[in-house]
N, C-alpha and C positions, 0 to 999 in steps of 0.2 A: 254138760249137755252140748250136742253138736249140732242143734238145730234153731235157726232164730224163726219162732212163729211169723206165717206171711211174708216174706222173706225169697222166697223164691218157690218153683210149681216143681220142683225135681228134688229134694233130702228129703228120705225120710229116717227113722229109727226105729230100735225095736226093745222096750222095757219090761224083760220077762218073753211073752208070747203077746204083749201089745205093740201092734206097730202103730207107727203116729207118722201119717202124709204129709207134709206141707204143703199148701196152697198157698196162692196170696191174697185169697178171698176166702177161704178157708182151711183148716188143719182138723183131718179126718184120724178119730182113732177105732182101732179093729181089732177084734182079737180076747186073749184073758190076760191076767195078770193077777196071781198071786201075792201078796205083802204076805208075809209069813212073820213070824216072831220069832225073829234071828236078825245075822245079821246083814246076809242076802235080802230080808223086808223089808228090812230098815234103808238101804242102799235106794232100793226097787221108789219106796214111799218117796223116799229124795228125789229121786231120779221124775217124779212126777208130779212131785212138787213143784220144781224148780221148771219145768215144763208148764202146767196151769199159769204158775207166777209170770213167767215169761210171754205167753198168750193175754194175759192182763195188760201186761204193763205195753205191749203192743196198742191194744185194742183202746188201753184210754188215750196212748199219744196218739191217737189217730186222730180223733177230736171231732171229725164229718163223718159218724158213723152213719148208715141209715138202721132204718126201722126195723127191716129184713131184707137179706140176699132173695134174687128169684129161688128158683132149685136150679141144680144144672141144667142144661140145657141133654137132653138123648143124643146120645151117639147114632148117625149117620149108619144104617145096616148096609151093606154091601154082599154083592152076590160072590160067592165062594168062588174064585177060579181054577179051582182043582177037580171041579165037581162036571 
């Protein structure tokens, strides 16, 4: 896996047709993913394992967790200058 959970705002990966964002307030996933019973599943299962596992082990060396993040903040609308 090429991604360390929270870690930085720019990698992400894609496991099947799930992509997984990193944040460093958050790791957004989107998308599907298949595990199938082969060996392509089995691969897939790992590959998201070892992703949740790594999101853990993050989250408990943090140790000052809070309670709950706000939500994002909205994006700033801008007038199209093409228009």
């Amino acid at each position: 896996m090429k991604l360390k959970p929270f870690a930085d705002d720019e990698r992400s990966i894609s496991i099947g047709d799930l992509t997984v964002e990193n944040g460093t307030d958050r790791v957004a996933l989107y998308g599907s993913l298949d595990i199938t019973r082969d060996k392509e599943g089995l691969r897939r299962a790992r590959d998201l394992l070892a992703l949740a596992q790594a999101a853990v082990t993050a989250l408990e060396a943090a140790g000052d967790l809070p309670d709950r993040l706000p939500p994002p903040s909205t994006p700033e609308v801008v007038k199209n200058p093409f228009q």
